[in-house]
C-alpha positions in Angstrom: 124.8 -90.5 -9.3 121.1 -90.2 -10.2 120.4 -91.7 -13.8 118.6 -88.7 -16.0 114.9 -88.0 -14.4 115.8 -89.5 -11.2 113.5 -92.3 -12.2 111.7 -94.2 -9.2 109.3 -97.1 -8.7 108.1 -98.3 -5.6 111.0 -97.5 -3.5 113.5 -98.5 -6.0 115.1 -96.4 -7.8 117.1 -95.8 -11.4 120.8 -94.9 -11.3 124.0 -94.4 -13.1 126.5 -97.2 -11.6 130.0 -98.0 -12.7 130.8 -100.8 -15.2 132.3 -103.0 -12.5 128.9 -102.5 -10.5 127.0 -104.3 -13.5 129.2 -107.8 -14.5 128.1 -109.7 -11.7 124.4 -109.5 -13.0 125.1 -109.1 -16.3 127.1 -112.6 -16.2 124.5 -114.2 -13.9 121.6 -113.9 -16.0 123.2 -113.4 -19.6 126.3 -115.5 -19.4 126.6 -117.6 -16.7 129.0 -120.4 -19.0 131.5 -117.0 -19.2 134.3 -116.0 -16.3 133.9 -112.7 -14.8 136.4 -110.7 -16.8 135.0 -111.8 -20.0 131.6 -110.2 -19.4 133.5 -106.8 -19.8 132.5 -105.3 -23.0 134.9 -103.0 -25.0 134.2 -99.8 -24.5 132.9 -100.5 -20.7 135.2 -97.5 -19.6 134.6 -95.1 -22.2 133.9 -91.3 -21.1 130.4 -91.7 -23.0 129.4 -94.5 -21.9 126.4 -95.2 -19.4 126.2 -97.9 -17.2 122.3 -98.0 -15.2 120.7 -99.8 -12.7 117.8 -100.7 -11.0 118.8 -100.4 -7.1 116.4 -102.0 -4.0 115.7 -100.3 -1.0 118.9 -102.2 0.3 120.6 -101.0 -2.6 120.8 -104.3 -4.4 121.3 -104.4 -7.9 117.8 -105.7 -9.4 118.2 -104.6 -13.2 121.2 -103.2 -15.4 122.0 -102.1 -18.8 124.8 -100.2 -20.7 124.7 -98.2 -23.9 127.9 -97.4 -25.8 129.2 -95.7 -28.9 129.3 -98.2 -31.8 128.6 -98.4 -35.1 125.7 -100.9 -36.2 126.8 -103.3 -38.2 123.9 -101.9 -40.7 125.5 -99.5 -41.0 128.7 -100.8 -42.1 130.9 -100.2 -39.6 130.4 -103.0 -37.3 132.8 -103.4 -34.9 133.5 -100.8 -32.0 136.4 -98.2 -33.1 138.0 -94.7 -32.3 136.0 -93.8 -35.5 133.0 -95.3 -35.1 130.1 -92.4 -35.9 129.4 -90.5 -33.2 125.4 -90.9 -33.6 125.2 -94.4 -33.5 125.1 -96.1 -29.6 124.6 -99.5 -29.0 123.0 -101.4 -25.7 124.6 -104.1 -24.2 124.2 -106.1 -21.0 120.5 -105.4 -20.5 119.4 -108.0 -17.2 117.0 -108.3 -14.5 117.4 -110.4 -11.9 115.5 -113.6 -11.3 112.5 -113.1 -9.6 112.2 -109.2 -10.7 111.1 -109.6 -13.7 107.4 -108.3 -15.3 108.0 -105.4 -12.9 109.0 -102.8 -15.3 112.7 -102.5 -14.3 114.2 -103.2 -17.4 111.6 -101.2 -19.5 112.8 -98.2 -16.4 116.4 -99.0 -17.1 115.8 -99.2 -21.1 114.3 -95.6 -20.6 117.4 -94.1 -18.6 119.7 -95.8 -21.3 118.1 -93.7 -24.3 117.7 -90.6 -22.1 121.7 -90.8 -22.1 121.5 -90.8 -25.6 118.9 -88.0 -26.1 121.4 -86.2 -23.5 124.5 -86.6 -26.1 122.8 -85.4 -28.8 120.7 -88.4 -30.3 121.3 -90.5 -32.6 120.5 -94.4 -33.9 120.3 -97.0 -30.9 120.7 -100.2 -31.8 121.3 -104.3 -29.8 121.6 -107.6 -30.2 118.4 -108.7 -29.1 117.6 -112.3 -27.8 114.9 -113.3 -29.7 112.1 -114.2 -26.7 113.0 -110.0 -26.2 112.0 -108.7 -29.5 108.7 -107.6 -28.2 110.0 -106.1 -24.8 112.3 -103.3 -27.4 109.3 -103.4 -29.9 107.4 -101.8 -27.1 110.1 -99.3 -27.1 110.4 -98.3 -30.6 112.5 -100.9 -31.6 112.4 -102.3 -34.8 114.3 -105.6 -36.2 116.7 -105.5 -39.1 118.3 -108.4 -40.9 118.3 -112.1 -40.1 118.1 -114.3 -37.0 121.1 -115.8 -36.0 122.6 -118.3 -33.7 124.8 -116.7 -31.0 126.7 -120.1 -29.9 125.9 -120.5 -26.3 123.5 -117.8 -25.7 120.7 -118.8 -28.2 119.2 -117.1 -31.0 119.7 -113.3 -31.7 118.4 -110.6 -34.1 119.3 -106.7 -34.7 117.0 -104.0 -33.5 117.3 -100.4 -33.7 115.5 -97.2 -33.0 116.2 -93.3 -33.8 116.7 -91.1 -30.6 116.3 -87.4 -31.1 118.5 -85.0 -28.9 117.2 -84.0 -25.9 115.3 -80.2 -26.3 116.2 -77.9 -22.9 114.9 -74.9 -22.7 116.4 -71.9 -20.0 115.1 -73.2 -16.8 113.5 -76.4 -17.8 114.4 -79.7 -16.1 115.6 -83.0 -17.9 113.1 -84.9 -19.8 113.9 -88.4 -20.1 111.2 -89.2 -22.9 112.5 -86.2 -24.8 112.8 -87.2 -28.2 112.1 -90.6 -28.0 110.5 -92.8 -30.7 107.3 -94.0 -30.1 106.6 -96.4 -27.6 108.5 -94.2 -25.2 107.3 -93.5 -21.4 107.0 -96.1 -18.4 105.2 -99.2 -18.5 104.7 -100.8 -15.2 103.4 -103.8 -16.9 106.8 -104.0 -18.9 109.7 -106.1 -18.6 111.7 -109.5 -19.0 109.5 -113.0 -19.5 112.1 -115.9 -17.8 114.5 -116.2 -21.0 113.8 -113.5 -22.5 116.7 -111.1 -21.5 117.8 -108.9 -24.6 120.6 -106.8 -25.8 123.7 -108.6 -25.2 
């Protein structure tokens, strides 16, 4: 299924996947110390959440990223729950393969991912971005919160978060995937993932 905007670039395209389609380059590039089954995030089968990718002409996976319902841990609720507030989404797993990156693929996936939001009414986004990412979701709105901290492992890691607004249709308008974004919004060909810097885990 088309992610929201039916995003394209250069032959590739943007597209909702399933959860399962998304571990093997999520653990490649963001966990490669970690067994398959333990790169499945709670929550990975949720009816809300998305799951995106950047597919090749071949169809090869080239970029992912999920967002999810959970509460930031700003906002005191931390950990994923049946209760967590509904306006609070969280991205996870956000990875472009070696050799992709600088292309803009995760910047196009990043984009689909708060579209989804936007879609389900808005709300605060927030990761768990590496640190050599910071500037990739600053680009996006992003802003950090809290302290740096070690993520044994994985390396160092800080909070970001951003407000999404819900998506505005009007009778017989098409989706707008940069409806109600923050700013910093809209595709950046020049955007993506420096080697190491792969945020949102």
């Amino acid at each position: 299924m088309a992610a929201p905007g039916g995003a394209t670039m250069g032959g590739m395209r943007v597209e909702r996947v399933s959860g399962a389609e998304t571990v093997g380059l999520r653990r490649r590039v963001l966990r490669p110390h970690q067994q398959l089954d333990e790169v499945v995030f709670p929550g990975d089968g949720d009816p809300d959440t998305a799951h995106v990718a950047m597919l090749g002409d071949d169809d090869e996976i080239l970029a992912v990223g999920t967002v999810l319902r959970q509460g930031s841990p700003h906002a005191g609720t931390g950990e994923r729950a049946p209760g967590a507030p509904a306006s609070e989404w969280r991205i996870r797993g956000m990875a472009t393969a070696e050799g992709q990156r600088r292309r803009g693929m995760g910047r196009a996936v990043l984009d689909a991912l708060l579209a989804h939001v936007a879609d389900h009414g808005g709300g605060m986004v927030w990761c768990n971005a590496r640190v050599p990412a910071v500037e990739f979701y600053r680009r996006a709105g992003f802003a950090t919160r809290g302290e740096v901290w070690e993520e044994p492992d994985i390396g160092p890691h800080i909070v970001m978060e951003t407000r999404v607004g819900a998506a505005r249709l009007t009778p017989g308008d098409g989706f707008d995937p940069g409806e109600g974004l923050t700013p910093g919004d809209g595709f950046d060909p020049g955007d993506g993932f420096t080697p190491g810097g792969r945020g949102g885990s």
